[in-house]
C-alpha angles and dihedrals in degrees: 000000000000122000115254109243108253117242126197105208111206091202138349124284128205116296095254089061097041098057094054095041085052086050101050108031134028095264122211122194118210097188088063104047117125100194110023088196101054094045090058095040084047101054107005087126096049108041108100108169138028125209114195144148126269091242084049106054130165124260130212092248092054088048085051096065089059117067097173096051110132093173152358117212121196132220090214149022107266116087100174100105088056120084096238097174087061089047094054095037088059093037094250111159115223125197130186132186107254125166099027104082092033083104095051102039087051086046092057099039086057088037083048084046092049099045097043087049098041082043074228097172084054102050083052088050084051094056099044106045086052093254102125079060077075114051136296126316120248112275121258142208134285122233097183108106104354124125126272135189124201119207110214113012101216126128088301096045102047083048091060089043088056095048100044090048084061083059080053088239120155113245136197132160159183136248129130082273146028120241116218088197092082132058094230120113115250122228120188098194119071098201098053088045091066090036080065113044134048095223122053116193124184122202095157121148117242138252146077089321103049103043111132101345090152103069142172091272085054092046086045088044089052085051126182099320094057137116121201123197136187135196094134115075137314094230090064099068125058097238095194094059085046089057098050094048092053100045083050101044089230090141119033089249145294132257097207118197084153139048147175106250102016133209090016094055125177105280088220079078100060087052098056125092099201096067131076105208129212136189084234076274104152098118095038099122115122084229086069106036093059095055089044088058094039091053085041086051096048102048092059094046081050095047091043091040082056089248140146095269118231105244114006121190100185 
């Protein structure tokens, strides 16, 4: 009987995956490791493939450790926390899982857009808390019809476009370059993009040259009328500058889905009541989940199978 390939997980994924992926390959938890050194000493020539989470990566010292490594697949979009030059320099294939969570990531960004606007968690607060006994509650925003800017018009982005112009809201946006395969304006200074909307949405990917691209002049530029949301990358924001603009009301408020130093976020952001806060949970539908694990699935079954694999990253 072969001998099952031998996998090295970075973290756990949800039950459904990780009972197929116990069932087809010699499974190796790292988050359950007792002793890291021994598990590498242990299995460094065997290992061949490694599955982890976009927030999880895999560095090129952990690559390192593993001489027999052929690929690394991602449960996830975002590949910024893998070394992918390593990757590419010692011909080790990385996937990802594209395309699947666009719908929910744009879903949250408008649902971020509307909370933050209809001040909607604290109108629930208001209820709840028997203010509304008292008298109305302060009036909110509209989001119908304003003008919106996307930061970064990829498969989420365009997603979000798509949504808010059903609001008949005006969009632009910004990217390196313009697509003349969509109607939006497109704006090549960032700046001037959020000089010129209300609401400012980033659905950037991450990465060295996208770290923090939205600064304090573009936070300046969105002004006190603006509302910032995030469902990229926290890396892609200056969270500093954020903070200070929301303490200072210098913009209207911020719906987060992603932040600098998740989970462990700067605590200045639970206090404040102009931001709507997310667990970087925008695709955290079991819908999705399950077709992120599936594609993750697949492409290692494909690479072990000797196949194209179905979205290579590198």
């Amino acid at each position: 009987m072969p001998t099952k390939p031998e996998v090295l997980m970075i973290g756990p994924y949800p039950a459904w995956d990780m009972e197929d992926l116990d069932a087809r390959y010699v499974v190796h938890k790292l988050w359950e490791a007792a002793d890291l050194d021994r598990l590498f000493e242990a299995h460094r020539d065997s290992i061949r493939a490694i599955a982890t989470r976009g927030e999880l990566g895999a560095s090129a010292d952990l690559m390192k450790r593993l001489p027999a490594l052929e690929i690394v697949s991602c449960y996830g979009v975002g590949t910024d926390a893998i070394d992918l030059s390593h990757a590419k320099a010692n011909g080790i294939r990385v996937t990802n899982t594209p395309g699947v969570l666009t719908a929910d990531v744009a879903d949250m960004a408008v649902a971020l857009l509307l909370a933050v606007a209809r001040k909607i968690s604290q109108a629930d607060r208001f209820v709840r808390e028997g203010g509304w006994a008292k008298g109305s509650m302060p009036l909110v925003t509209r989001v119908s019809g304003k003008t919106v800017g996307i930061v970064g018009m990829g498969r989420v982005g365009a997603a979000v476009a798509k949504r808010l112009a059903a609001f008949d809201c005006e969009v632009a946006y910004f990217d390196v370059s313009g697509r003349a395969d969509l109607p939006y304006e497109f704006v090549p200074d960032l700046a001037e993009l959020a000089r010129r909307t209300e609401f400012l949405i980033v659905t950037l990917a991450g990465g060295a040259s996208t770290k923090g691209i939205v600064n304090a002049s573009v936070f300046d530029a969105l002004g006190p009328d603006g509302i910032f949301i995030n469902v990229s990358r926290g890396s892609t924001v200056d969270e500093a500058a954020l903070l200070r603009s929301l303490e200072a009301k210098a913009i209207k408020g911020a719906g987060i889905d992603v932040f600098w130093n998740e989970p462990n976020i700067d605590d200045r952001l639970k206090n404040l009541d102009n931001a709507v806060l997310q667990p970087h949970h925008a695709s955290g539908t079991t819908e999705t989940r399950r077709a992120m694990g599936k594609l993750v699935r697949d492409n290692l079954a494909a690479h072990f199978a000797g196949a194209d694999l179905l979205t290579p990253v590198v």
